[in-house]
C-alpha positions as CSV (number, residue, x, y, z in Angstrom):
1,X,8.0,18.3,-35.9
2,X,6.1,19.9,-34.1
3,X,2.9,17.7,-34.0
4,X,5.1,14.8,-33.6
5,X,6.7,15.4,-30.4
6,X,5.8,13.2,-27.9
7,X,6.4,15.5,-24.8
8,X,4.2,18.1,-23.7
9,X,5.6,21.2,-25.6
10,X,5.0,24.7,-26.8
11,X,6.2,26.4,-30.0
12,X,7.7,30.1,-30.1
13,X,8.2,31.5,-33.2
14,X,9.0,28.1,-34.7
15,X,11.1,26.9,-31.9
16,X,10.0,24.3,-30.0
17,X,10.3,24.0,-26.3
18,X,10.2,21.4,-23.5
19,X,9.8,22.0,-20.0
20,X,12.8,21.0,-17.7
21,X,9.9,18.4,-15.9
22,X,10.1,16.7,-18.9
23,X,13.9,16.5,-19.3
24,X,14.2,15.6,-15.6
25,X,11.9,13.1,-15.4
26,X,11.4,11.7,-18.8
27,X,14.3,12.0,-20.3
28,X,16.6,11.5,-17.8
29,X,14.7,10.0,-14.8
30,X,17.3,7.7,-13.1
31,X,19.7,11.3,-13.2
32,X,18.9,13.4,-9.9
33,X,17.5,16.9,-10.7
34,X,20.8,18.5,-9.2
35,X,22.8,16.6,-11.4
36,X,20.4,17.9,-14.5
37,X,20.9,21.6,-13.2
38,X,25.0,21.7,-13.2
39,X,24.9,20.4,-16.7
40,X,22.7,23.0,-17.6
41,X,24.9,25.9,-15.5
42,X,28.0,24.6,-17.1
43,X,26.5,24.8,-20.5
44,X,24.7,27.7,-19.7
45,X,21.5,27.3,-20.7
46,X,19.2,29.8,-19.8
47,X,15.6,28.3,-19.3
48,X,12.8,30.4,-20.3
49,X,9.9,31.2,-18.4
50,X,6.5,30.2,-19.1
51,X,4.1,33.1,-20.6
52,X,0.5,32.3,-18.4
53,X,-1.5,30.9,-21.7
54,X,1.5,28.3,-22.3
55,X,1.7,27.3,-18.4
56,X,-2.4,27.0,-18.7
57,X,-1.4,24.7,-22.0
58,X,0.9,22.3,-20.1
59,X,-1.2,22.0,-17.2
60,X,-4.0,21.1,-19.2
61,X,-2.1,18.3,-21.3
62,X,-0.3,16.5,-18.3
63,X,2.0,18.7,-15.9
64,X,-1.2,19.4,-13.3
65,X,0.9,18.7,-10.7
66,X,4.5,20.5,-11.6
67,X,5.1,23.8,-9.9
68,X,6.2,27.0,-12.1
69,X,9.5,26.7,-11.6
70,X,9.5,22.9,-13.3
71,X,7.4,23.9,-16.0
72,X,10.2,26.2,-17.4
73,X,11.2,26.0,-21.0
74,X,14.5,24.2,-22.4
75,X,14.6,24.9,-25.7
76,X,14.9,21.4,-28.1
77,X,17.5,23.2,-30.3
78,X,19.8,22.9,-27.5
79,X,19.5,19.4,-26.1
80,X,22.0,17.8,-28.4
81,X,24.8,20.3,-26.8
82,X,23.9,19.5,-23.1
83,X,23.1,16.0,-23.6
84,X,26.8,14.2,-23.9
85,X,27.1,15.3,-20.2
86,X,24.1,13.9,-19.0
């Protein structure tokens, strides 16, 4: 699955994991951000930061711009849970 996701991504130990930049404005762009982060509190969901060589990775595909704290991991596993409530 891997290979096939269309987001930028990183794998970890077989998970694969999106950073909350892309859920906020890919996934859900028309949601506001604070609306994204009570969702995620409710459920809680911890995000997961970025190690420095993954951070490097994402910058490098399309995230130049994002600062640290956007780049940090959702885990994919966990996106059907939370997403009913967005």
């Amino acid at each position: 699955f891997s290979r096939k996701c269309p987001f930028p991504h990183v794998v970890r130990a077989g998970a694969v994991f999106i950073p909350i930049h892309v859920v906020k404005e890919k996934l859900f762009p028309k949601l506001p951000g604070v609306s994204v982060d009570q969702v995620l509190q409710e459920h809680k969901v911890e995000l997961r930061p970025t190690t420095l060589s993954e951070e490097r990775h994402l910058r490098d595909l399309e995230l130049k711009s994002c600062t640290s704290r956007m780049l940090k991991l959702l885990a994919l596993k966990q996106l059907p849970d939370i997403y009913p409530d967005l």
